[in-house]
mmCIF file as Biopython writes it, N, C-alpha, C and O atoms, coordinates in Angstrom:
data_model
#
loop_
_atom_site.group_PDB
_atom_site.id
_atom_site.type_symbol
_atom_site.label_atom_id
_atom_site.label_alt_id
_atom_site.label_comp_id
_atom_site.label_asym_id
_atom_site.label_entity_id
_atom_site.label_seq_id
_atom_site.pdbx_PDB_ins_code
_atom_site.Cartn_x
_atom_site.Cartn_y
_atom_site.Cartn_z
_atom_site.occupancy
_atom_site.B_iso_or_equiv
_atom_site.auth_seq_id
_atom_site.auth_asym_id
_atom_site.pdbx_PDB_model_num
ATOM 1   N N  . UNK A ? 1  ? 7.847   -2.736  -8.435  1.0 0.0 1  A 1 
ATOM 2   C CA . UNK A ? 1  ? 7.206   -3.934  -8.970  1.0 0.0 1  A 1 
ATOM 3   C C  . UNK A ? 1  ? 6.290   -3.476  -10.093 1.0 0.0 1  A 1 
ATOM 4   O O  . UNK A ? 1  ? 5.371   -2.680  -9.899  1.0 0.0 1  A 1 
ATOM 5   N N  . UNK A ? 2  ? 6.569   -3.993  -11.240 1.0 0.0 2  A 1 
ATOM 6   C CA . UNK A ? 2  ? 5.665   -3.831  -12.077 1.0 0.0 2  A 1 
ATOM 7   C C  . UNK A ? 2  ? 4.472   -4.370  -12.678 1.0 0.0 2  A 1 
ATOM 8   O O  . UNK A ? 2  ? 4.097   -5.490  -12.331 1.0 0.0 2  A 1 
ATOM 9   N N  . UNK A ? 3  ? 3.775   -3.652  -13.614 1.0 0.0 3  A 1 
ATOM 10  C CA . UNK A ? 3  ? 2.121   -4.398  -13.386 1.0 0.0 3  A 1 
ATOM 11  C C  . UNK A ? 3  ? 2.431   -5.762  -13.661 1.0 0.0 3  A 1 
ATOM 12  O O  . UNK A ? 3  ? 1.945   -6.465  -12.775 1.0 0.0 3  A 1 
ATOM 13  N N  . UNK A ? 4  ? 2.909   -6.284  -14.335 1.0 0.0 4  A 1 
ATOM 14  C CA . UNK A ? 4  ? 2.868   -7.716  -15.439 1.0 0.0 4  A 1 
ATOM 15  C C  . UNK A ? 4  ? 3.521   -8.721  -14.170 1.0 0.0 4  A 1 
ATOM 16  O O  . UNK A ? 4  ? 3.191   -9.894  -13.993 1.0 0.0 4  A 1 
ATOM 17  N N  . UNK A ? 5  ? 4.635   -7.874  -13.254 1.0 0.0 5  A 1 
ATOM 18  C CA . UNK A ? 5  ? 5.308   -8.442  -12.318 1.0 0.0 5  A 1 
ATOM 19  C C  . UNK A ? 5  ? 3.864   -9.100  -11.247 1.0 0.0 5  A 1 
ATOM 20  O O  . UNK A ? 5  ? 3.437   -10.211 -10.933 1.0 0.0 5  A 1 
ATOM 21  N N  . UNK A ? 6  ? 3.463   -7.506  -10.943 1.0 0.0 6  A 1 
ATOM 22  C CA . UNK A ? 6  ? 2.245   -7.897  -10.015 1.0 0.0 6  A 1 
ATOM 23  C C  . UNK A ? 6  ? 1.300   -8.757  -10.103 1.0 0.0 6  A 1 
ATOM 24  O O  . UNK A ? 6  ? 0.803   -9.374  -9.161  1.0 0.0 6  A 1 
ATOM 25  N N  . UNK A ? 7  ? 0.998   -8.836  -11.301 1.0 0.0 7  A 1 
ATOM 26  C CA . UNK A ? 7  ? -0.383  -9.951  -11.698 1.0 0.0 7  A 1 
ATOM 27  C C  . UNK A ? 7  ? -0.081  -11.023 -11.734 1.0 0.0 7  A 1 
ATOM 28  O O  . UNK A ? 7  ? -0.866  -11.814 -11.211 1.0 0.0 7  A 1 
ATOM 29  N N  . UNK A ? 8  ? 1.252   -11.600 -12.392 1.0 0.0 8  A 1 
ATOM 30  C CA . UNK A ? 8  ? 1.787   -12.386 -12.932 1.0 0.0 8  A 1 
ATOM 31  C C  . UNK A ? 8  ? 1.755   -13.737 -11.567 1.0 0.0 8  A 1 
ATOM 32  O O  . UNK A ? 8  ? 1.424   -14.923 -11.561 1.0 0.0 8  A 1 
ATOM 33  N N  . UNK A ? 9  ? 2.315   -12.728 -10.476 1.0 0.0 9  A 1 
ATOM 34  C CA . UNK A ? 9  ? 2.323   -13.757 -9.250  1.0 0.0 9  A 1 
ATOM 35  C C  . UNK A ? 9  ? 1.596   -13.359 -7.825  1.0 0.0 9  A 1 
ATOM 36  O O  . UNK A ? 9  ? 1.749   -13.630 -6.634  1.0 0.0 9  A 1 
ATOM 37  N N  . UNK A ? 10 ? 0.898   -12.724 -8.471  1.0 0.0 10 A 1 
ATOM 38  C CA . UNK A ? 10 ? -0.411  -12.142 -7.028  1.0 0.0 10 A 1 
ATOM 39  C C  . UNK A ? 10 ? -0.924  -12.986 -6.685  1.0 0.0 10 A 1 
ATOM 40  O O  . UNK A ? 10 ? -0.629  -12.831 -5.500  1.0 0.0 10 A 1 
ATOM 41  N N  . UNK A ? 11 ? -1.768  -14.238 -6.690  1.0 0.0 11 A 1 
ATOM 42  C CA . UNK A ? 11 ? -2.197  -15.449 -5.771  1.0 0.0 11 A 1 
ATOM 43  C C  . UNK A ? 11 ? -0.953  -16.021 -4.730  1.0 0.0 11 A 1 
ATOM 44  O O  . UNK A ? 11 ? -1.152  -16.361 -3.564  1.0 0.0 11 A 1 
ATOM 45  N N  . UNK A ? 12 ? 0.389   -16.048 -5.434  1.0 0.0 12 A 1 
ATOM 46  C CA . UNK A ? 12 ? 1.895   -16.683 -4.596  1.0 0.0 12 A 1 
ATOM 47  C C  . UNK A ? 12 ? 2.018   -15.403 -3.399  1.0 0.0 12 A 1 
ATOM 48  O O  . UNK A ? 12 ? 2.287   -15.658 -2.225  1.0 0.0 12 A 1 
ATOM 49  N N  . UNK A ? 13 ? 1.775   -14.009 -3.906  1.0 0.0 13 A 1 
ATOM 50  C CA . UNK A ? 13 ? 2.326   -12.996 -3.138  1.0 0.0 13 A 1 
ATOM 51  C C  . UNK A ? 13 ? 1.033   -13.108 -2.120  1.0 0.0 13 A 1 
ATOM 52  O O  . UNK A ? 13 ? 1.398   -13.156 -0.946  1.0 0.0 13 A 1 
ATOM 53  N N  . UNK A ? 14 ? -0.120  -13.150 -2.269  1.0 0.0 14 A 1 
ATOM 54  C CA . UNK A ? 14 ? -0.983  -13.059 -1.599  1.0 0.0 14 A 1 
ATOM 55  C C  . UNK A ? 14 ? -0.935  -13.664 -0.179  1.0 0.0 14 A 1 
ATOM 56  O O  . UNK A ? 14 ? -1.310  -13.171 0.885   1.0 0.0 14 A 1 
ATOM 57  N N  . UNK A ? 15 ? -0.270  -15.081 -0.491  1.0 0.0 15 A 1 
ATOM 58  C CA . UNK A ? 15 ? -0.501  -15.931 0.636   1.0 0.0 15 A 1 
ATOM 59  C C  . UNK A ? 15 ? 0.880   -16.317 1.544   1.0 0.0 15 A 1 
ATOM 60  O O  . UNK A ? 15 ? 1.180   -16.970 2.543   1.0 0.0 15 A 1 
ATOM 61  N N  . UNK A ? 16 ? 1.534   -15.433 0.475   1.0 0.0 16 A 1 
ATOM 62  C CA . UNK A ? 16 ? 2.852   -14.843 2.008   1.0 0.0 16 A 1 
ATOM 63  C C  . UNK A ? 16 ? 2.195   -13.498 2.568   1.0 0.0 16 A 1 
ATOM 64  O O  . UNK A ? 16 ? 1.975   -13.481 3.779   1.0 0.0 16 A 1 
ATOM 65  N N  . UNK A ? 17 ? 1.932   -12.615 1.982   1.0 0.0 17 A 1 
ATOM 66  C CA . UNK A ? 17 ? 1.828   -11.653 2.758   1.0 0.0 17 A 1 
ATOM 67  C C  . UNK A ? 17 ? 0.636   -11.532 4.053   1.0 0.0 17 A 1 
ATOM 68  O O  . UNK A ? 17 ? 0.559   -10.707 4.962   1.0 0.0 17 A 1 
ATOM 69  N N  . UNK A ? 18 ? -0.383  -12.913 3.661   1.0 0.0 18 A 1 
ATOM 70  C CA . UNK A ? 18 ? -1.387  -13.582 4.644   1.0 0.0 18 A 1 
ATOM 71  C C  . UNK A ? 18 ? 0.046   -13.853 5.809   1.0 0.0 18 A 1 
ATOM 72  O O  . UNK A ? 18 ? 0.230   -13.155 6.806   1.0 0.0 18 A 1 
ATOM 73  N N  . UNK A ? 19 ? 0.881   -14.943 5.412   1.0 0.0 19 A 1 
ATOM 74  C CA . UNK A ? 19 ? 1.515   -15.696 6.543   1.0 0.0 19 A 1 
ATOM 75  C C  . UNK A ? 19 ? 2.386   -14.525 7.546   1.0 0.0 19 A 1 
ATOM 76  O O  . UNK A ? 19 ? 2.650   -14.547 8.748   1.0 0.0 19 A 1 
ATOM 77  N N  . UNK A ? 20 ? 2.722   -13.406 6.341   1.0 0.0 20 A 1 
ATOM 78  C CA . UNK A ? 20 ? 3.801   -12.805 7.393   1.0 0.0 20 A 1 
ATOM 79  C C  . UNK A ? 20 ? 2.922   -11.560 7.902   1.0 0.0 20 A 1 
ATOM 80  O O  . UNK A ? 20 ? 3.505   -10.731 8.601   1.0 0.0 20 A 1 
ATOM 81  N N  . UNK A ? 21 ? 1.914   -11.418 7.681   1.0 0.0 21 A 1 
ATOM 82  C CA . UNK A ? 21 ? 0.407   -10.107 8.223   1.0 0.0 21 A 1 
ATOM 83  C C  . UNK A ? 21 ? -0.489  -11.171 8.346   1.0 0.0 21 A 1 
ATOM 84  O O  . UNK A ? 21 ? -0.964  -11.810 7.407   1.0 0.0 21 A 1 
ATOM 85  N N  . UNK A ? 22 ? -0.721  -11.355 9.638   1.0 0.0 22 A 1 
ATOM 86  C CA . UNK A ? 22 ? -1.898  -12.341 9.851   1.0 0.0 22 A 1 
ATOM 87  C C  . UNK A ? 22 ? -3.655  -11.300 10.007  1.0 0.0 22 A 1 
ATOM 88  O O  . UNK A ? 22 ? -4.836  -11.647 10.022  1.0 0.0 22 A 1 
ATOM 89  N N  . UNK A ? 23 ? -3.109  -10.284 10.072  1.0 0.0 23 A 1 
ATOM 90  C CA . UNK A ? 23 ? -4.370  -9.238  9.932   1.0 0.0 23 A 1 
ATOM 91  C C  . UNK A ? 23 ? -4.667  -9.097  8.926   1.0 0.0 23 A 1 
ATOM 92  O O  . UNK A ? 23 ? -5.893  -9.006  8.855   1.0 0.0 23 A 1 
ATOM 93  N N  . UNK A ? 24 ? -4.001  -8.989  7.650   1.0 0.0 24 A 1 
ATOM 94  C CA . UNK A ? 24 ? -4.507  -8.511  6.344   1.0 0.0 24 A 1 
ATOM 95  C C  . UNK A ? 24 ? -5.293  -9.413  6.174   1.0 0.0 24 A 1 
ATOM 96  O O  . UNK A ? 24 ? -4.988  -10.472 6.723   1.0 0.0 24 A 1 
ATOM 97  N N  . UNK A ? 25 ? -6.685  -9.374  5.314   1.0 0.0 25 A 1 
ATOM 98  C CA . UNK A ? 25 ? -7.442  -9.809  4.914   1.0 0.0 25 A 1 
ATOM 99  C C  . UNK A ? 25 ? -7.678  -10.168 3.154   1.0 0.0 25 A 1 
ATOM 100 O O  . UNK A ? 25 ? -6.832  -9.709  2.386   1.0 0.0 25 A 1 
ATOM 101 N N  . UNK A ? 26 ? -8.478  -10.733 2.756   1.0 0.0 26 A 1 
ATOM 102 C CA . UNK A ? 26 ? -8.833  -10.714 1.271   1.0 0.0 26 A 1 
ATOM 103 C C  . UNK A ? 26 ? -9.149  -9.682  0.423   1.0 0.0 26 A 1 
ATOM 104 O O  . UNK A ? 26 ? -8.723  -9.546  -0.724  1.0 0.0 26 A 1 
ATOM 105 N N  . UNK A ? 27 ? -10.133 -8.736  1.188   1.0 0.0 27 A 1 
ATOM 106 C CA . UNK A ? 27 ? -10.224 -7.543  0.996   1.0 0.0 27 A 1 
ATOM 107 C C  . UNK A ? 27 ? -9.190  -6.793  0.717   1.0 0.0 27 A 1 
ATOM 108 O O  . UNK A ? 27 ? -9.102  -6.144  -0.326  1.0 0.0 27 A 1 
ATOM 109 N N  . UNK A ? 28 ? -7.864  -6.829  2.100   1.0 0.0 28 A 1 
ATOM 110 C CA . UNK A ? 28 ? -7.172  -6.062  1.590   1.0 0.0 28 A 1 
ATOM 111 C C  . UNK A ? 28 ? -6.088  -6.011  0.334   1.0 0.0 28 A 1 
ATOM 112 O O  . UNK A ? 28 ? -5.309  -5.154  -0.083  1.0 0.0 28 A 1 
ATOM 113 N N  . UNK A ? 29 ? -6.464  -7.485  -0.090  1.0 0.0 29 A 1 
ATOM 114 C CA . UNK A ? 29 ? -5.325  -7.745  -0.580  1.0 0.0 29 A 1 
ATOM 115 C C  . UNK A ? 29 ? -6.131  -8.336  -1.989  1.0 0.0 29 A 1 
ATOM 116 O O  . UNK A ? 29 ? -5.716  -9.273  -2.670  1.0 0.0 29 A 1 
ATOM 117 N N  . UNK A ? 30 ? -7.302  -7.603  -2.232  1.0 0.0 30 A 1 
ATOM 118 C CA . UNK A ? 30 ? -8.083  -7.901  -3.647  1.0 0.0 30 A 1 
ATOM 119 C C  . UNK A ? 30 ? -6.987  -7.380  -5.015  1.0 0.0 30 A 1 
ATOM 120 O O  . UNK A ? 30 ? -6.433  -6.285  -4.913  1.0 0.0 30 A 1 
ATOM 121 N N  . UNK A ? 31 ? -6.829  -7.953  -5.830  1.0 0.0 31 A 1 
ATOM 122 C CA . UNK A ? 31 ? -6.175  -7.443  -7.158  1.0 0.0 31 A 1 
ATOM 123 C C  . UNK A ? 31 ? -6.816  -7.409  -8.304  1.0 0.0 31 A 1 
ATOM 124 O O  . UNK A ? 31 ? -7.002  -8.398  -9.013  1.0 0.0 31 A 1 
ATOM 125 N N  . UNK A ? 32 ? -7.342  -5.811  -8.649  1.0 0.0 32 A 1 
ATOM 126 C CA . UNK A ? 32 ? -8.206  -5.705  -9.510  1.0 0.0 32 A 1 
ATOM 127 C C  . UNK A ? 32 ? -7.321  -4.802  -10.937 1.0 0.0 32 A 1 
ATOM 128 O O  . UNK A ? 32 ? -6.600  -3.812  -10.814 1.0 0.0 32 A 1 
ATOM 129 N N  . UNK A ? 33 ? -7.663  -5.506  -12.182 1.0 0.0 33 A 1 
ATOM 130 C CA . UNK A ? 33 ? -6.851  -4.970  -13.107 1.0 0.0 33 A 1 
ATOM 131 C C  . UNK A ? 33 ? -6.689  -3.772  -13.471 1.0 0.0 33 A 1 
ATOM 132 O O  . UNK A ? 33 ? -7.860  -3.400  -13.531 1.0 0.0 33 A 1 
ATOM 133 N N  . UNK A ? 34 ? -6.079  -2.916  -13.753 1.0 0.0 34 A 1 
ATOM 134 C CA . UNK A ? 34 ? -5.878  -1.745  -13.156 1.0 0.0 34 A 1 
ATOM 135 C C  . UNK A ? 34 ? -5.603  -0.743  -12.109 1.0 0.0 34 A 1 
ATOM 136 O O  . UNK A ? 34 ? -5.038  0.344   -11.990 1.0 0.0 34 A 1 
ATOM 137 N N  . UNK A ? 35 ? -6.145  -1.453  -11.529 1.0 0.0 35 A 1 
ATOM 138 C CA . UNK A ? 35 ? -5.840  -0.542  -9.730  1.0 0.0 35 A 1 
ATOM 139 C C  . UNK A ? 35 ? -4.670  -0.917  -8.729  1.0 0.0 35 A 1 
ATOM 140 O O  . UNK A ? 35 ? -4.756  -1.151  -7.524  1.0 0.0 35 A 1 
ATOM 141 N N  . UNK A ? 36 ? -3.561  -0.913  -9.542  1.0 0.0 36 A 1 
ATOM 142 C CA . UNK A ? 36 ? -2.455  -1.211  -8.671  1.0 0.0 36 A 1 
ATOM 143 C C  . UNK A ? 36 ? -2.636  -0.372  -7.689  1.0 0.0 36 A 1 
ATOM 144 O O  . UNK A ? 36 ? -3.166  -0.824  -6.674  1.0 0.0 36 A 1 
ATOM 145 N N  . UNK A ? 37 ? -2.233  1.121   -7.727  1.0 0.0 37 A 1 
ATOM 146 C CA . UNK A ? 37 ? -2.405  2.019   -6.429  1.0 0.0 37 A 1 
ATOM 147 C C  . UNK A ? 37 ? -3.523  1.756   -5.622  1.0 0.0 37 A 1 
ATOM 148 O O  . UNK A ? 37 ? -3.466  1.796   -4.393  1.0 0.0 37 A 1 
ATOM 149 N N  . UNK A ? 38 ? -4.326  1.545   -6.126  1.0 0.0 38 A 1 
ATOM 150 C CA . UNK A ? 38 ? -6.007  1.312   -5.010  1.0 0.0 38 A 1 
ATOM 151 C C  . UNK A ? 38 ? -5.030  0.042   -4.076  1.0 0.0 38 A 1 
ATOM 152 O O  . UNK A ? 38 ? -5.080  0.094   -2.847  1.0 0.0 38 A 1 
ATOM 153 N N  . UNK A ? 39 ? -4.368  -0.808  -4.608  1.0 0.0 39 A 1 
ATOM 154 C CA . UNK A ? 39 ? -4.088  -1.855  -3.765  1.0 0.0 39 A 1 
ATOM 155 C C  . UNK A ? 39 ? -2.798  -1.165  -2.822  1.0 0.0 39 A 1 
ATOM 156 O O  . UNK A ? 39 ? -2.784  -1.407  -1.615  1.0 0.0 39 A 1 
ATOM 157 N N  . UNK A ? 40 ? -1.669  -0.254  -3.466  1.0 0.0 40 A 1 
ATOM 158 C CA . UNK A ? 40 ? -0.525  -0.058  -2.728  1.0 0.0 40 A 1 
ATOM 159 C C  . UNK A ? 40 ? -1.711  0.608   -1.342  1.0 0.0 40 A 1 
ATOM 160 O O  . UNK A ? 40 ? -1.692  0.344   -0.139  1.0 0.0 40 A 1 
ATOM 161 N N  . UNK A ? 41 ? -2.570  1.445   -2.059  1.0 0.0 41 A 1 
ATOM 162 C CA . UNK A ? 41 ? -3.034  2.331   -0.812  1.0 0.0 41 A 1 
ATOM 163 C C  . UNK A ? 41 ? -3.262  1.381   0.182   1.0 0.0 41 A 1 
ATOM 164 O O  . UNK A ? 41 ? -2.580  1.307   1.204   1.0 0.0 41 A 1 
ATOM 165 N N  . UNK A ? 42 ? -4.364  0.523   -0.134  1.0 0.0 42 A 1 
ATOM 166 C CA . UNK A ? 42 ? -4.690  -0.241  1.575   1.0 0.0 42 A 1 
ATOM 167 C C  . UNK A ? 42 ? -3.310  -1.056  1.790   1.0 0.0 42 A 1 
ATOM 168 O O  . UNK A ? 42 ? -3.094  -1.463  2.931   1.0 0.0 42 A 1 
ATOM 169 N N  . UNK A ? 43 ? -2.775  -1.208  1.221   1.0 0.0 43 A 1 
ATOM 170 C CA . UNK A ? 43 ? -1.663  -2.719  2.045   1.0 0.0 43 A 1 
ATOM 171 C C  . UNK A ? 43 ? -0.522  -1.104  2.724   1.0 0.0 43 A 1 
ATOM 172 O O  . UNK A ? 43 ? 0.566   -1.452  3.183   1.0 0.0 43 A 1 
ATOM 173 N N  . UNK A ? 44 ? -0.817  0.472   2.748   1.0 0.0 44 A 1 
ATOM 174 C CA . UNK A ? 44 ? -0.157  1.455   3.303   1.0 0.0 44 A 1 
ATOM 175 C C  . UNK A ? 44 ? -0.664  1.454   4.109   1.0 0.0 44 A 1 
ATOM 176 O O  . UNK A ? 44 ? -0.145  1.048   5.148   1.0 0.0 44 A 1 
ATOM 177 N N  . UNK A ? 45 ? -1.518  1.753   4.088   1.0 0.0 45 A 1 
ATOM 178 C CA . UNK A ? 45 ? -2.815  1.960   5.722   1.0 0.0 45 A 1 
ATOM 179 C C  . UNK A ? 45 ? -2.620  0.666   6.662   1.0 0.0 45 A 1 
ATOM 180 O O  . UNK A ? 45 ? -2.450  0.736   7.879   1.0 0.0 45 A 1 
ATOM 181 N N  . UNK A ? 46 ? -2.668  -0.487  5.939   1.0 0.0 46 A 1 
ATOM 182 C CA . UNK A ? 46 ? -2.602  -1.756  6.544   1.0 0.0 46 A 1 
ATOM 183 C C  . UNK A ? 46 ? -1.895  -1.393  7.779   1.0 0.0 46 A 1 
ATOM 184 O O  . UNK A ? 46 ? -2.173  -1.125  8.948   1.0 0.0 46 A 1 
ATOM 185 N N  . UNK A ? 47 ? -0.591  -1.527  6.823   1.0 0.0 47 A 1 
ATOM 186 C CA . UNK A ? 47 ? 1.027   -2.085  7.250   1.0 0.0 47 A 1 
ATOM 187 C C  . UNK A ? 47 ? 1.311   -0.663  7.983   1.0 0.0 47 A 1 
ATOM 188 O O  . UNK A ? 47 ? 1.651   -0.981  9.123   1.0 0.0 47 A 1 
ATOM 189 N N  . UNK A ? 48 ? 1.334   0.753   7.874   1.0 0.0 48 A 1 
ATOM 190 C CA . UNK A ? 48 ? 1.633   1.815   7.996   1.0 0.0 48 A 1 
ATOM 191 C C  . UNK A ? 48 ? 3.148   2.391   7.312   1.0 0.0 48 A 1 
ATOM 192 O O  . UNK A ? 48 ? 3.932   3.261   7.691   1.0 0.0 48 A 1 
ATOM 193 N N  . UNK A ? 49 ? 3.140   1.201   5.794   1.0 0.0 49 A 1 
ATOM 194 C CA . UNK A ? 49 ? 4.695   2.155   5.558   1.0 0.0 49 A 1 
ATOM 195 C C  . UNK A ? 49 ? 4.252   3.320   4.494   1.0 0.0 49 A 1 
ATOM 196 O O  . UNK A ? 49 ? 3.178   3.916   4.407   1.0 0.0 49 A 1 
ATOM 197 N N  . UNK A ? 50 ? 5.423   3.436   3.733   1.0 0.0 50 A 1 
ATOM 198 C CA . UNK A ? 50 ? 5.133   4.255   2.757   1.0 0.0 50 A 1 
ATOM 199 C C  . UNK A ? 50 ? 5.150   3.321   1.389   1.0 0.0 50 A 1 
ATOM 200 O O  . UNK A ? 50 ? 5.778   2.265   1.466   1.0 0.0 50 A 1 
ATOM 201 N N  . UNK A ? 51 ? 4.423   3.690   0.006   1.0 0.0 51 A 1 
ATOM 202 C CA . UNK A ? 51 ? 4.388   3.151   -0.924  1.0 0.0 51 A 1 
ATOM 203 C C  . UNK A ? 51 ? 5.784   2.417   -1.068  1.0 0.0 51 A 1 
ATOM 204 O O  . UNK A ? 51 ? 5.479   1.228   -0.981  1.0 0.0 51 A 1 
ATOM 205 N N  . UNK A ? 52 ? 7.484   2.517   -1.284  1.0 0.0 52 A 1 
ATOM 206 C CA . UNK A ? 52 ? 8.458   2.484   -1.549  1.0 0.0 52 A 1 
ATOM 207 C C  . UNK A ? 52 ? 8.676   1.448   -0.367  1.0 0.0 52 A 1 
ATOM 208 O O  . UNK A ? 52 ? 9.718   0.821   -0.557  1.0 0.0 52 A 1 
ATOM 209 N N  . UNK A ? 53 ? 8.065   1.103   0.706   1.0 0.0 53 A 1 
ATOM 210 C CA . UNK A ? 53 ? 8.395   0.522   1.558   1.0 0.0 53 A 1 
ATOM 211 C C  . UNK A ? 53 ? 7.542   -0.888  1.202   1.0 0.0 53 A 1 
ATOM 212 O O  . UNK A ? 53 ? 7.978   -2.013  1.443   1.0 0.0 53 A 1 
ATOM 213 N N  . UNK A ? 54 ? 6.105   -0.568  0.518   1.0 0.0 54 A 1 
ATOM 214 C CA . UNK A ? 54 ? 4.842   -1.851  0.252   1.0 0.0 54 A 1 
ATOM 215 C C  . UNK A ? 54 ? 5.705   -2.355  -0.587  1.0 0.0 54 A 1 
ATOM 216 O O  . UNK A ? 54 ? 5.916   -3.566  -0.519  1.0 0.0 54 A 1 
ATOM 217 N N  . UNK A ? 55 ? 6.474   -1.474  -1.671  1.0 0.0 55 A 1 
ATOM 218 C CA . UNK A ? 55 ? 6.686   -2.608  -3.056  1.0 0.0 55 A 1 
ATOM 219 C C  . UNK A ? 55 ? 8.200   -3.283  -2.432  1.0 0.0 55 A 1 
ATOM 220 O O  . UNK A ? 55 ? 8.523   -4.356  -2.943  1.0 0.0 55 A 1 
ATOM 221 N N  . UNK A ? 56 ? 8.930   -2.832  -1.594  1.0 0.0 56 A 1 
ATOM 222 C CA . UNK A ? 56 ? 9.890   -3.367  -1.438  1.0 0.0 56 A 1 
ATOM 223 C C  . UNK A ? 56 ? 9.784   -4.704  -0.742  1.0 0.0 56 A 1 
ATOM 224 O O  . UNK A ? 56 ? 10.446  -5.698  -1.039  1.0 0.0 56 A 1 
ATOM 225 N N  . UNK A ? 57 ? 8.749   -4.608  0.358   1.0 0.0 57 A 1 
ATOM 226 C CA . UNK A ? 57 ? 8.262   -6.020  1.485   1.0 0.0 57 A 1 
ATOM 227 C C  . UNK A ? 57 ? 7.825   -7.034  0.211   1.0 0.0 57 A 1 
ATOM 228 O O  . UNK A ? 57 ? 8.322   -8.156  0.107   1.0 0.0 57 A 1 
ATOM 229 N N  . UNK A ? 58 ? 6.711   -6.440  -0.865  1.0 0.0 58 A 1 
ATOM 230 C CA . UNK A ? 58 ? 6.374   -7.809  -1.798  1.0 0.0 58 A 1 
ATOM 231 C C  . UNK A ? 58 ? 7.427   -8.149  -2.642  1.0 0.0 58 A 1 
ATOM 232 O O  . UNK A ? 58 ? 7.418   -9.308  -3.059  1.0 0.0 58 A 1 
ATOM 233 N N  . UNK A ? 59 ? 8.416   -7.350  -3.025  1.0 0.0 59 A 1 
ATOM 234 C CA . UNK A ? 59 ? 9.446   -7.568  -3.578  1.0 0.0 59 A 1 
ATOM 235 C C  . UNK A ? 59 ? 10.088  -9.185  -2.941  1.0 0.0 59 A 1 
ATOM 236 O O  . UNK A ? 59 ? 10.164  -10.215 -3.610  1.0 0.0 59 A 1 
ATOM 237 N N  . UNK A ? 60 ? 10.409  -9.055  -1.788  1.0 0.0 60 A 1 
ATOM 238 C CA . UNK A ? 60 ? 10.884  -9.468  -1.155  1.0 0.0 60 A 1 
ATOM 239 C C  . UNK A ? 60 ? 10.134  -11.189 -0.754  1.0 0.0 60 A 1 
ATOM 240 O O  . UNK A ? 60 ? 10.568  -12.339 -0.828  1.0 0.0 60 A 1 
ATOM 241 N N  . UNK A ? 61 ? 9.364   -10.824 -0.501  1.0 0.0 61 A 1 
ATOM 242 C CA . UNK A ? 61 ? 8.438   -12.100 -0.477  1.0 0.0 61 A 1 
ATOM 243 C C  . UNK A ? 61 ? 8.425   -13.478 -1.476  1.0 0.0 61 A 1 
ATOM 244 O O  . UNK A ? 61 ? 7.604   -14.373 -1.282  1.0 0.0 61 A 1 
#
């Protein structure tokens, strides 16, 4: 997923990945310009996959 991809629809992605992770929080799921990885990292820790696994689930969403 790329940056322009990511930003472009991060409020839509946000609030599936609320419905289908009812644990993730706002926090975890803050999108700050630049810090894509700061974000893959927590939604890794979150979820426990690997990076290749985060972009594929929002892919998907």
């Amino acid at each position: 997923m790329d940056k322009l991809e990511l930003k472009g629809k991060w409020n839509e992605l946000k609030g599936k990945a609320k419905q289908a992770h009812g644990d993730l929080t706002d926090d975890d799921l803050k999108y700050e310009e630049g810090k894509d990885d700061e974000l893959y990292g927590r939604l890794q820790q979150k979820l426990g996959k690997t990076r290749d696994e985060v972009v594929s689930w929002l892919r998907s969403l």
